[in-house]
ZAMARGU-4260 file (C-alpha; in steps of 0.2 Angstrom, whole numbers, plus 5000, padded with zeros to 4 digits):
<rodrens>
0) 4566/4802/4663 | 4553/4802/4648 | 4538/4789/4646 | 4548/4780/4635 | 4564/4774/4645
5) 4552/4773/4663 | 4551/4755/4666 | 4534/4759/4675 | 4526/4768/4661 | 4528/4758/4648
10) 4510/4753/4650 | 4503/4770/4646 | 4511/4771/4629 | 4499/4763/4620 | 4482/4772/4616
15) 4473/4764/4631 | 4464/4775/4642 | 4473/4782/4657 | 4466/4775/4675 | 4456/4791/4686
20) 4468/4800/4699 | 4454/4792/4713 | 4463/4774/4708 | 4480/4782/4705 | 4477/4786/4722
25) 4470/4772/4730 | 4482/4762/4717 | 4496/4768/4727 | 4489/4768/4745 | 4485/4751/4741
30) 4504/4748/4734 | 4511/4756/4748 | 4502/4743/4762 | 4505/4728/4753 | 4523/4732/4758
35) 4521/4736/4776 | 4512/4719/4775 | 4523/4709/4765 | 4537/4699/4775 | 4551/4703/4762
40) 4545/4721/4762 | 4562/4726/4772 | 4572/4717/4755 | 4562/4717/4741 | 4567/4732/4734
45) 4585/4735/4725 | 4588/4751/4733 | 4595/4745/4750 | 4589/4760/4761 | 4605/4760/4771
50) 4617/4759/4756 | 4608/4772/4746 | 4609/4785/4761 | 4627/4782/4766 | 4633/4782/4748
55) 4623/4795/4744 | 4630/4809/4761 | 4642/4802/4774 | 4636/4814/4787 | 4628/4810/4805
60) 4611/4817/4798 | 4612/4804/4784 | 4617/4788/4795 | 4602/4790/4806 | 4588/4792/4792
65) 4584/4776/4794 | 4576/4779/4811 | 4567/4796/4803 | 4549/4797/4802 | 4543/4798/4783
70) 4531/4808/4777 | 4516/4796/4772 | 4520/4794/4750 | 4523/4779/4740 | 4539/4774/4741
75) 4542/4765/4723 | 4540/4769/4703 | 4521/4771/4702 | 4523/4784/4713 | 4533/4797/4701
80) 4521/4793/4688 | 4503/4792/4698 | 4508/4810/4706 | 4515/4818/4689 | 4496/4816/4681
85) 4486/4828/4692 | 4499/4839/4694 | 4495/4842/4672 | 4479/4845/4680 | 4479/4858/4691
90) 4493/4865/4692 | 4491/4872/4709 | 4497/4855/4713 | 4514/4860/4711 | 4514/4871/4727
95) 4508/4858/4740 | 4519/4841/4747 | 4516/4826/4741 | 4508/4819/4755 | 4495/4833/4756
100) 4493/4830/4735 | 4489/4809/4741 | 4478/4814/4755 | 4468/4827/4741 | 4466/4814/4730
105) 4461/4799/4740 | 4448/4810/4746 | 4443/4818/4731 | 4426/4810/4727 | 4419/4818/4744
110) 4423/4838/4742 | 4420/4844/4759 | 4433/4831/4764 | 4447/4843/4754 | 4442/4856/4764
115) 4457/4855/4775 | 4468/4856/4759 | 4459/4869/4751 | 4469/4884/4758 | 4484/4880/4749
120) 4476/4880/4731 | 4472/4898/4733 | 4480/4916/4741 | 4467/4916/4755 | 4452/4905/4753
125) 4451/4895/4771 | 4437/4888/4770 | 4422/4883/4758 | 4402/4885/4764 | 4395/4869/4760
130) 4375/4862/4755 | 4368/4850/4768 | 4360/4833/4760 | 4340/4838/4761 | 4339/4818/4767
135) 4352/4820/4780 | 4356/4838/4786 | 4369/4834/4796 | 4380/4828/4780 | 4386/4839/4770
140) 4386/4837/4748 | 4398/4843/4738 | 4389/4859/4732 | 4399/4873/4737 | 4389/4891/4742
145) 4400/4900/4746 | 4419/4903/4753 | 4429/4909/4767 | 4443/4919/4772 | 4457/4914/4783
150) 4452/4930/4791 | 4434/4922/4794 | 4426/4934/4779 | 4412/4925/4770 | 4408/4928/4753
155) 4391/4920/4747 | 4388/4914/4729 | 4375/4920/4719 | 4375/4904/4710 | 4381/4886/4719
160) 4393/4876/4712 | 4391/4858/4709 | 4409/4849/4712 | 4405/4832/4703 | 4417/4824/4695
165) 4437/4818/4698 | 4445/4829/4710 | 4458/4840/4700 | 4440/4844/4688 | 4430/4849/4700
170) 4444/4859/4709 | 4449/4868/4695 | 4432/4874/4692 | 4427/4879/4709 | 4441/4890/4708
175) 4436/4899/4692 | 4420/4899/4699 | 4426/4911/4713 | 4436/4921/4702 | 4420/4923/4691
180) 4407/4927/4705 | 4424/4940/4712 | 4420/4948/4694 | 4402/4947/4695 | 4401/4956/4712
185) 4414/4970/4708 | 4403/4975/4695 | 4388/4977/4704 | 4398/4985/4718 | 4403/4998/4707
190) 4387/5002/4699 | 4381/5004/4715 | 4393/5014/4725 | 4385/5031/4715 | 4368/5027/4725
195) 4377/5026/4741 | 4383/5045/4746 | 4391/5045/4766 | 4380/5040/4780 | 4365/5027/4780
200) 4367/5022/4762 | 4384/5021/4762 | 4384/5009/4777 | 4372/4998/4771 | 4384/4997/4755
205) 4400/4992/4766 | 4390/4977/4775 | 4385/4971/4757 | 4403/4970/4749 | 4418/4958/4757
210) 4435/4971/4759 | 4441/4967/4743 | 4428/4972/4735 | 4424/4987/4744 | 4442/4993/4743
215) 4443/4991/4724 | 4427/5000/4720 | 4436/5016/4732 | 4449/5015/4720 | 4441/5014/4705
220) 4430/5029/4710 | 4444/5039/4715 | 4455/5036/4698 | 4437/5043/4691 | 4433/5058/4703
225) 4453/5063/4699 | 4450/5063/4682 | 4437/5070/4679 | 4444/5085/4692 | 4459/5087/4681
230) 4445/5089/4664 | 4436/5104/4677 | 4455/5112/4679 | 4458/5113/4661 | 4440/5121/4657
235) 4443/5134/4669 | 4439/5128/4687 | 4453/5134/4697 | 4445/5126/4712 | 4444/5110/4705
240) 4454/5097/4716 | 4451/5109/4732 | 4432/5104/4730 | 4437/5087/4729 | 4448/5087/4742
245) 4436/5094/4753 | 4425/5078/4749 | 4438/5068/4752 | 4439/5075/4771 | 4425/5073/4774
250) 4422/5054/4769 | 4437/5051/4778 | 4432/5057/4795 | 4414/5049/4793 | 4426/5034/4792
255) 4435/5038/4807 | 4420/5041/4818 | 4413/5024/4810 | 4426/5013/4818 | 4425/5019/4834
260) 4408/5012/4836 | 4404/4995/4840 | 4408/4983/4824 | 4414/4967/4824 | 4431/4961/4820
265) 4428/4959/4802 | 4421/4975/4799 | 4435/4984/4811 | 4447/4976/4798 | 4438/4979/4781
270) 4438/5000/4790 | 4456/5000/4794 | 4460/4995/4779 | 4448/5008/4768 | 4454/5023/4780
275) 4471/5018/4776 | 4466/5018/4757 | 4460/5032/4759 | 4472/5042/4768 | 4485/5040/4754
280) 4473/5045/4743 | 4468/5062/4750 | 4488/5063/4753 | 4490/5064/4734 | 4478/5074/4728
285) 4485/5087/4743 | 4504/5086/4736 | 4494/5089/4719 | 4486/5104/4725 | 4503/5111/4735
290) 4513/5106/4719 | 4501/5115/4708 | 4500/5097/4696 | 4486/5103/4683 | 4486/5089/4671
295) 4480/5070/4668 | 4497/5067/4661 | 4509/5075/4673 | 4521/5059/4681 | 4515/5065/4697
300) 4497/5057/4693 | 4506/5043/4679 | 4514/5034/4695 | 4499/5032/4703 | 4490/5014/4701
305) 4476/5018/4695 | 4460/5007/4694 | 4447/5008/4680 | 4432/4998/4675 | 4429/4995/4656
310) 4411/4995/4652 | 4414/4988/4636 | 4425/4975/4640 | 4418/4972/4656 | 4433/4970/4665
315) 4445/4979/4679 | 4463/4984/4674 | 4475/4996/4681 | 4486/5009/4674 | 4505/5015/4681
320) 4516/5026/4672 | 4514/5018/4652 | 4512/4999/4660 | 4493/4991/4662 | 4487/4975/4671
325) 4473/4966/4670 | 4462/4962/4687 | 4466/4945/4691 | 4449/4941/4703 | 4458/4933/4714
330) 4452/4933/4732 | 4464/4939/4743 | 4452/4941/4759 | 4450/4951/4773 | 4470/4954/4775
335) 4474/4972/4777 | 4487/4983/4766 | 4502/4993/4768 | 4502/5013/4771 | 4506/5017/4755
340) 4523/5030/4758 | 4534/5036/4743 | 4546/5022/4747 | 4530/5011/4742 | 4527/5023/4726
345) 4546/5020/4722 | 4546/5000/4722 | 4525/4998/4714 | 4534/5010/4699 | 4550/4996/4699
350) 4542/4982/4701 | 4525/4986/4688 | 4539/4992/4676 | 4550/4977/4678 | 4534/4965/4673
355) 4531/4979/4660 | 4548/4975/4652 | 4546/4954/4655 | 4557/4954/4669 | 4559/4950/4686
360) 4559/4961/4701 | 4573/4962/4715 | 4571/4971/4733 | 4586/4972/4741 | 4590/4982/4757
365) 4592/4980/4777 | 4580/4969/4789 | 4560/4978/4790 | 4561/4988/4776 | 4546/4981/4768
370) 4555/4971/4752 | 4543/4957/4756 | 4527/4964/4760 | 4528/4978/4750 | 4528/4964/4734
375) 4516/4956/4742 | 4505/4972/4742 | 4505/4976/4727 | 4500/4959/4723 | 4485/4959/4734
380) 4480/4977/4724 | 4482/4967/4707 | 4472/4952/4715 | 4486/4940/4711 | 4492/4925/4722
385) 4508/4929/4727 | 4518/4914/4735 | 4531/4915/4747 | 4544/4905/4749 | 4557/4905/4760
390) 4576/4902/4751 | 4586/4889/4756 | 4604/4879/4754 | 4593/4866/4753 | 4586/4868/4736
395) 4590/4860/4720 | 4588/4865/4702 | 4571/4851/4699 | 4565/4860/4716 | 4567/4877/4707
400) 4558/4867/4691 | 4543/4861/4698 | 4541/4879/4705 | 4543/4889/4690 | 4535/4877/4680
405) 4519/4879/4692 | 4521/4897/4692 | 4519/4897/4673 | 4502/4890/4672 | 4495/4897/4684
410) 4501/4914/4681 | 4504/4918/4701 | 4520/4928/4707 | 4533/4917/4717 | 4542/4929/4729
415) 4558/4921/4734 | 4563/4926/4753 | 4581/4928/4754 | 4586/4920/4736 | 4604/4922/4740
420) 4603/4908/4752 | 4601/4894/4735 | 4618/4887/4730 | 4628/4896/4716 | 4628/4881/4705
425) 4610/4881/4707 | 4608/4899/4703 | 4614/4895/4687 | 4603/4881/4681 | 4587/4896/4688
430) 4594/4909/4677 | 4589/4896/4661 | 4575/4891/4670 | 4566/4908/4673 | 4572/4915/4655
435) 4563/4902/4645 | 4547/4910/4656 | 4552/4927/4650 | 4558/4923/4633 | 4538/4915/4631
440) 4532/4932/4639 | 4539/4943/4624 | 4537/4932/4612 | 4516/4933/4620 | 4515/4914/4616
445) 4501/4902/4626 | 4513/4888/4630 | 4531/4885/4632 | 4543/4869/4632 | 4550/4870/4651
450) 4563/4856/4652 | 4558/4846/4639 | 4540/4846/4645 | 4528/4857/4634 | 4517/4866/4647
455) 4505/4882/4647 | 4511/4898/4649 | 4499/4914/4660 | 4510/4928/4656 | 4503/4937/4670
460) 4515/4928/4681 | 4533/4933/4688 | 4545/4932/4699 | 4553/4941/4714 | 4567/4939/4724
465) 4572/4948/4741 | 4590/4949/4748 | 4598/4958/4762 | 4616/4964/4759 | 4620/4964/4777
470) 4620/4947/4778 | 4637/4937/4779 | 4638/4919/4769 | 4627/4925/4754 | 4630/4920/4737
475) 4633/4931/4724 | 4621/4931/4711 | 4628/4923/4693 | 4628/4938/4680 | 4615/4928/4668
480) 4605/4930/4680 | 4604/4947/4688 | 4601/4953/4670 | 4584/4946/4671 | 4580/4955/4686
485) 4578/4974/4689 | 4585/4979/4708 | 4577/4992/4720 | 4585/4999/4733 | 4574/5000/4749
490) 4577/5013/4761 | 4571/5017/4778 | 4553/5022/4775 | 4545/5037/4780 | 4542/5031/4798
495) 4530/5045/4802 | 4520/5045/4790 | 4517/5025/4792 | 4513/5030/4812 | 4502/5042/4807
500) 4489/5033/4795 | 4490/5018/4806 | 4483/5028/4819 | 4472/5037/4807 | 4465/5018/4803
505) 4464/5015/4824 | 4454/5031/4825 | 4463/5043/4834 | 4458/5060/4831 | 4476/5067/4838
510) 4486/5056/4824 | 4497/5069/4818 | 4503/5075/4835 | 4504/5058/4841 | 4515/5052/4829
515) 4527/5066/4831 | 4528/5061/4850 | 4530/5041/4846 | 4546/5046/4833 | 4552/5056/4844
520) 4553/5044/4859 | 4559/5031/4847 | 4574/5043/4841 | 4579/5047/4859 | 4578/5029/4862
525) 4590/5025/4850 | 4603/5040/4855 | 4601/5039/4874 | 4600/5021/4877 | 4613/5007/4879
530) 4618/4998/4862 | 4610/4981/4868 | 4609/4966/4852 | 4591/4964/4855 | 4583/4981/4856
535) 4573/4985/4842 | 4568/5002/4835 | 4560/4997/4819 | 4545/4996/4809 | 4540/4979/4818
540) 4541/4984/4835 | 4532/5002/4828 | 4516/4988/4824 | 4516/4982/4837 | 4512/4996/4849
545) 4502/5001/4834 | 4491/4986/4839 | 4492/4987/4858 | 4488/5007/4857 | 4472/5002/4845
550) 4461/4990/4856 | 4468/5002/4871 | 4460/5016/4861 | 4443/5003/4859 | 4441/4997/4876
555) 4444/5014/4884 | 4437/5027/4870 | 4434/5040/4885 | 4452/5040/4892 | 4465/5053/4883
560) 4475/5049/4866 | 4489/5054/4875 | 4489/5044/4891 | 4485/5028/4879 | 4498/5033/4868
565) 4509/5033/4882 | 4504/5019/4892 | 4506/5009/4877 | 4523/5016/4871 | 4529/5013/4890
570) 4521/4994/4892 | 4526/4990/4876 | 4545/4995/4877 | 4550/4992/4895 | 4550/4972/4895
575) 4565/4976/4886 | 4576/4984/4895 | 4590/4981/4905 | 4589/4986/4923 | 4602/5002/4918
580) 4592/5007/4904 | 4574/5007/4912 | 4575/5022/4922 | 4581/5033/4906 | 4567/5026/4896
585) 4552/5032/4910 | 4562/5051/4914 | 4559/5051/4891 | 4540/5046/4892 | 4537/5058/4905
590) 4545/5072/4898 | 4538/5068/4880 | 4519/5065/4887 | 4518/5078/4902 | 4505/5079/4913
595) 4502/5061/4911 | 4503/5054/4930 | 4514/5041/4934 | 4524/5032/4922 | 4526/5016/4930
600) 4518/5002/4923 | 4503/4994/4928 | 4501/4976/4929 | 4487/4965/4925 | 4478/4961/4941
605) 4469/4944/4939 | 4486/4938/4927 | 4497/4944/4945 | 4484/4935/4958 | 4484/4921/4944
610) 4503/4920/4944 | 4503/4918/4964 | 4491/4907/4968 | 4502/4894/4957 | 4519/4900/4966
615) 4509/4896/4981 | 4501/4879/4978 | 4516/4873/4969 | 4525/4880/4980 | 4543/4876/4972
620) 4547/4893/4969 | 4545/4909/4982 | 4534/4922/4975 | 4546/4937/4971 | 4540/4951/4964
625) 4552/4953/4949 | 4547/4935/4946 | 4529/4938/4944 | 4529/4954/4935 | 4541/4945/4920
630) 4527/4929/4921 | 4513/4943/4917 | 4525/4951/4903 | 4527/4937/4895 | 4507/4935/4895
635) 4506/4952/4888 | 4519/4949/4873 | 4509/4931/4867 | 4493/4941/4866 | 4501/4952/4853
640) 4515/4943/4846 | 4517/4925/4838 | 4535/4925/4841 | 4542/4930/4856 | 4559/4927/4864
645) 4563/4927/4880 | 4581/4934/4885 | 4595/4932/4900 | 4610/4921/4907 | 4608/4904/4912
650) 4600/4900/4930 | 4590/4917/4924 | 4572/4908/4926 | 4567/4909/4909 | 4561/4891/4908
655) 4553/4894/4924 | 4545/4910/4919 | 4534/4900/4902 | 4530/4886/4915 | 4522/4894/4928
660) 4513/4906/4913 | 4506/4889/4908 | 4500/4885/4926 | 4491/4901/4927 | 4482/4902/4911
665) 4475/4885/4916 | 4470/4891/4933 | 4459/4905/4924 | 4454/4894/4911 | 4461/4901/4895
670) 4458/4893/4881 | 4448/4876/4881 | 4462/4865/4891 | 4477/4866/4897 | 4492/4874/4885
675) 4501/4860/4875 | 4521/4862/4874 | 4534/4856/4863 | 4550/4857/4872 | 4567/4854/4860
680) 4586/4862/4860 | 4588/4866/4838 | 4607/4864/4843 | 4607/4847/4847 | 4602/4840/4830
685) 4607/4845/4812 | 4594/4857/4803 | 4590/4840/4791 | 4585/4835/4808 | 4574/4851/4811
690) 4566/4855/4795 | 4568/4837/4785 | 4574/4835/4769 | 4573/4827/4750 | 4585/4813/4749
695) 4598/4819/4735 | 4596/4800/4726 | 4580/4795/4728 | 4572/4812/4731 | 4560/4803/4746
700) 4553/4817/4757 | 4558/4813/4776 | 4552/4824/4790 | 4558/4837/4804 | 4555/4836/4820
705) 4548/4858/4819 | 4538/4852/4804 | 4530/4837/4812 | 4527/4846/4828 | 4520/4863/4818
710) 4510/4850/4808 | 4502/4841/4823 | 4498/4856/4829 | 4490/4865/4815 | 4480/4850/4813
715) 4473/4849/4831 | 4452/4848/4830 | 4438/4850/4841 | 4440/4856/4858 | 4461/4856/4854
720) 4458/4869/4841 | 4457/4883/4854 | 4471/4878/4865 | 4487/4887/4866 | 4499/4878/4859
725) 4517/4883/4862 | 4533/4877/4852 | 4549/4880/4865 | 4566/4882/4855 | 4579/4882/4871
730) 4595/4883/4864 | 4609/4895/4855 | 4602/4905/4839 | 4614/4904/4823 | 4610/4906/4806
735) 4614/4889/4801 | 4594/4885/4809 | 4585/4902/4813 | 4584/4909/4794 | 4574/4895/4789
740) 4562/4904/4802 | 4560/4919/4793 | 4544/4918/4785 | 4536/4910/4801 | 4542/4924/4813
745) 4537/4937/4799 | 4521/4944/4795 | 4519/4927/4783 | 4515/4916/4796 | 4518/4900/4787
750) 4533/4888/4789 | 4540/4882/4771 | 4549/4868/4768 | 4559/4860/4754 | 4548/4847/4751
755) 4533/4861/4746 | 4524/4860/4760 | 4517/4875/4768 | 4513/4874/4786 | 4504/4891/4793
760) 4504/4897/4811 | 4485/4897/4820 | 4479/4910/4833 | 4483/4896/4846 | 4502/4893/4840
765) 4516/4905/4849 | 4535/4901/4848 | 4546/4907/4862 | 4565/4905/4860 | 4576/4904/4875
770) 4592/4912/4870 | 4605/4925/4876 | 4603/4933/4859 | 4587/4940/4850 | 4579/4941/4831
775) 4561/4948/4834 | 4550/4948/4850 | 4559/4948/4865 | 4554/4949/4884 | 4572/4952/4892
780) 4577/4943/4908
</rodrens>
């Protein structure tokens, strides 16, 4: 509806100044509880709640919106014209809910308020580092000094920012700001790497630089080094890339060795993540040495990204094959990357040259092949937000609008999970939609009219959408619009390899025999074992013993690779099992790790005696052995995993199994108070019911009973913050409710719904499903 046939805009279009989104705000608080207030608030209005609704869906979800919690918006006119402003603003308005956009600007004139908020502006800024007032230190002022990670990295300023001004102002220029003191710091960090050789220097440089930093400045020093070994090749120098591959070796196990000492958690993560930068890094210029590459311009070294810094422009870019990107500054934390395999090579090349040729890029293959994180990589190396979203039946055409159209200006990627899911009919308004972005890319042009609105255009941005073809129920994608995406086939990666620079990043020594061993077990696993729904053989449950065999390896760095590679494969694994299966699994670990001892498992000690002294005080259940050892599994899987499900027949004592873990991690005291649950059966309602929805007539936001109870959650402060919090799903799995789950039981973390809102997983935050089948985690009864 335009400005001119809007009854509630007909006041802005004369010349007068527009009212500051602090009174919009307040303007429509205020509107909002003069109606709670008012007598005739129930009738006043000419859209008769209950009529709307059941002419609008006749279903049972429908019929009892009236009795569903609403998310806290205006509910009239001025609210579709007060929230449209900031959104022209800062576009990064466009990605969050409405309520959450209400709550930033009604607190807007106090910056350290938004903090909360702040997270969802950017890739992975948690948290900004805030000046104290010099009358009053224990108030803060909006003048920010720094910012934070989500993974808890700080980054300090070298100039404050003052954030004066109406909210959407202020915010946008914080964030340049950061994107500015990003560039600053990645040029004095690469001027300064030359005076930093391996050992003292070189650690005193590491503490300096955040990971991004330190990572790109490895990079672009190695796209150097390369080179100019190449210019020594073609003058003569046979031993050229020997020489430096040598060097290499040796900066790589300094490495090594230096994560094995005592760091703390954010240096341990800013390691791993260098060695495993650096591992695929010596990797290539070995296959260049055994495939006798001898020029700069052979493909072998073109489909490399390769980083360079421009010293008269000032400025980062990155080559592959004939595309080139410019470095987008934006910070992207402490987060760890992939292991870069030629699976990886393959998709960077697909996707850089599908950007290359103004298009869009399209994964497709089985479950935990790396569509998803492998875009979201190679968005992290071109320091570009790249926002997930998770594809549902639920989405319209003006939902697909407001995301493209935020996409556009801000020049971020949009990486749509499972994009077969949308409606065919809605596909085909998206393929117009995302070719009037494309059509603006080619043509190189600054702003763009994007459904009759003229907006800007950052032709850095794109789109990417993941599909599995396994799946049953998907729609087939409308011919207009496959053309405007290029497709790439993901494979099983190179399992090994991965297995071998994760360990490599843990700081095992033995890396390459031990990851022979763990695919070997794997592969007789998968042979010798019964065909059970929920066992798993692939890359997630490879991470996960990755992870339990790393702080084994840190706790215990005298005790043999090989017995902690073992004992983690074997503690790992045999939750799993069914009682047929178990005894096969130990009789492989034995003979794959011989000489090992005893393969049966060991429990944890103060967990067991934890776990009976609640049987015993409750004393509702008798303290049987099998009982306790699935209570102290179940412990083991939440430490590793955020979503775990627990497995078996009913009358199998699954809910009994969570409850008395509860009991016991309040008897030792974990966490700072006893474990809050959420108990609910997803069956019992309609996934409307679940997740919420946008009403199809009035498009009002209402809530979910997940969402709310993941939002409370998430929300939790002071003392709560710390305790675990558990969300119990009890009920049959289907795919009509548990896709929506994807991006919160992957490696995303973040629950999205189709109101915009974006609700992540804390540490404290765990889901356990009680089913007889299985999607990720599972701890078997």
């Amino acid at each position: 509806m335009t400005a001119s046939t809007h009854p509630s805009r007909s006041r802005w279009a004369t010349p007068r100044r527009r009212p500051t989104l602090s009174k919009l705000a307040s303007r429509t608080a205020a509107t909002k509880h003069s109606r709670a207030t008012s007598p005739r608030s129930s009738c006043a209005t000419a859209r008769s709640p209950i009529t709307s609704r059941r002419s609008a869906r006749s279903s049972l979800a429908y019929r009892r919106s009236a009795s569903r919690p609403r998310l806290y918006v205006p509910q009239s006119c001025p609210r579709s014209c007060h929230l449209f402003t900031p959104l022209t603003s800062l576009v990064q308005f466009y990605f969050i809910s409405q309520v959450d956009l209400v709550d930033t600007l009604s607190k807007g004139k106090h910056p350290p308020a938004v903090q909360e908020h702040f997270s969802k502006f950017t890739d992975n800024t948690g948290a900004i580092k805030w000046d104290k007032d010099p009358e009053d230190p224990s108030k803060l002022v909006g003048v920010a000094l720094g910012q934070q990670s989500n993974d808890k990295e700080w980054i300090i300023f070298s100039t404050p920012h003052d954030c004066r001004g109406p909210v959407e102002e202020w915010l946008l220029d914080l964030m340049k700001h950061c994107n500015d003191m990003m560039k600053e710091q990645l040029e004095t960090s690469i001027s300064g790497f030359i005076d930093a050789p391996i050992g003292p220097n070189r650690d005193t440089w590491l503490n300096a630089w955040c990971a991004q930093l330190c990572i790109t400045t490895h990079q672009v020093w190695w796209t150097s080094e390369v080179g100019q070994a190449f210019e020594r090749l073609e003058q003569g120098n046979d031993g050229a890339l020997k020489e430096y591959s040598a060097s290499q070796v040796g900066g790589l196990n300094y490495y090594i060795e230096f994560v094995l000492g005592e760091l703390t958690k954010d240096m341990r993560n800013k390691m791993k993540t260098l060695i495993t930068i650096e591992v695929h890094a010596r990797d290539v210029v070995l296959r260049f040495i055994n495939d006798r590459i001898e020029s700069a311009g052979d493909f072998a070294w073109q489909s490399q990204l390769k980083y360079r810094w421009d010293e008269e422009k000032r400025d980062c870019f990155i080559n592959i094959s004939d595309a080139e990107f410019k470095y987008s500054y934006e910070y992207v934390g402490n987060c760890g990357r992939l292991v870069i395999t030629a699976l990886t090579d393959r998709c960077y090349i697909t996707l850089t040259q599908a950007l290359r040729l103004c298009l869009g890029g399209a994964p497709a293959g089985p479950a935990g092949t790396g569509k998803t994180e492998t875009t979201k990589d190679l968005g992290r190396g071109l320091a570009i937000w790249v926002i997930v979203m998770n594809c549902s039946d639920q989405m319209n055409y003006k939902t697909m609008a407001n995301i493209f159209s935020g996409l556009s200006q801000t020049g971020a990627w949009g990486c749509f999970d499972e994009f077969n899911r949308i409606p065919v009919e809605v596909l085909s308004v998206v393929a117009g939609q995302y070719g009037a972005l494309l059509d603006g890319i080619k043509a190189e042009a600054d702003t763009i009219i994007f459904e009759e609105e003229k907006i800007n255009l950052v032709r850095s941005v794109g789109a990417f959408i993941t599909m599995n073809p396994g799946y049953a129920g998907r729609t087939e994608l409308p011919e207009n619009l496959k053309a405007l995406f290029r497709g790439c086939a993901m494979v099983v990666p190179d399992f090994a390899a991965i297995i071998e620079i994760e360990l490599c990043a843990e700081g095992f020594i033995q890396a390459k025999i031990l990851s022979i061993k763990f695919l070997r077990l794997f592969q007789l696993n998968m042979e010798l074992l019964s065909k059970q729904d929920h066992y798993d053989w692939g890359l997630r449950a490879i991470k996960g013993i990755l992870r339990i065999a790393g702080g084994a390896k840190r706790a215990n760095p005298e005790r043999s690779e090989l017995e902690i590679m073992m004992r983690s494969l074997r503690d790992s694994n045999v939750t799993k099992f069914v009682s047929a299966d178990v005894g096969i699994f130990l009789g492989l670990v034995s003979d794959i790790f011989p000489k090992m001892g005893d393969a049966v498992k060991q429990a944890d000690a103060v967990m067991t005696n934890a776990v009976k002294d609640v049987l015993k005080a409750e004393g509702r259940l008798q303290p049987e052995e099998i009982f306790i050892s699935k209570t102290v599994d179940l412990a083991e899987l939440l430490g590793i995993r955020h979503c775990v499900f627990a497995l078996g027949a009913a009358g199998a004592a699954k809910s009994s199994v969570w409850k008395t873990l509860q009991s016991a991690q309040t008897h030792l005291g974990i966490g700072d108070g006893p474990s809050q649950v959420a108990t609910l059966n997803p069956k019992a309602v309609t996934s409307d019911d679940l997740y919420g929805f946008v009403h199809p007539v009035t498009k009002e936001p209402y809530d979910g009973i997940i969402a709310k109870i993941m939002r409370d959650f998430k929300n939790a402060t002071g003392p709560a913050t710390n305790v675990p919090k558990w969300v119990i799903l009890d009920g049959d799995i289907d795919a009509e409710w548990i896709e929506s789950m994807n991006t919160v039981m992957d490696d995303n973390k973040v629950l999205t719904l189709v109101s915009n809102e974006r609700i992540p997983l804390t540490p404290s935050m765990r889901l356990i499903f009680e089913s007889a089948l299985q999607r990720c985690s599972n701890h078997h009864k």
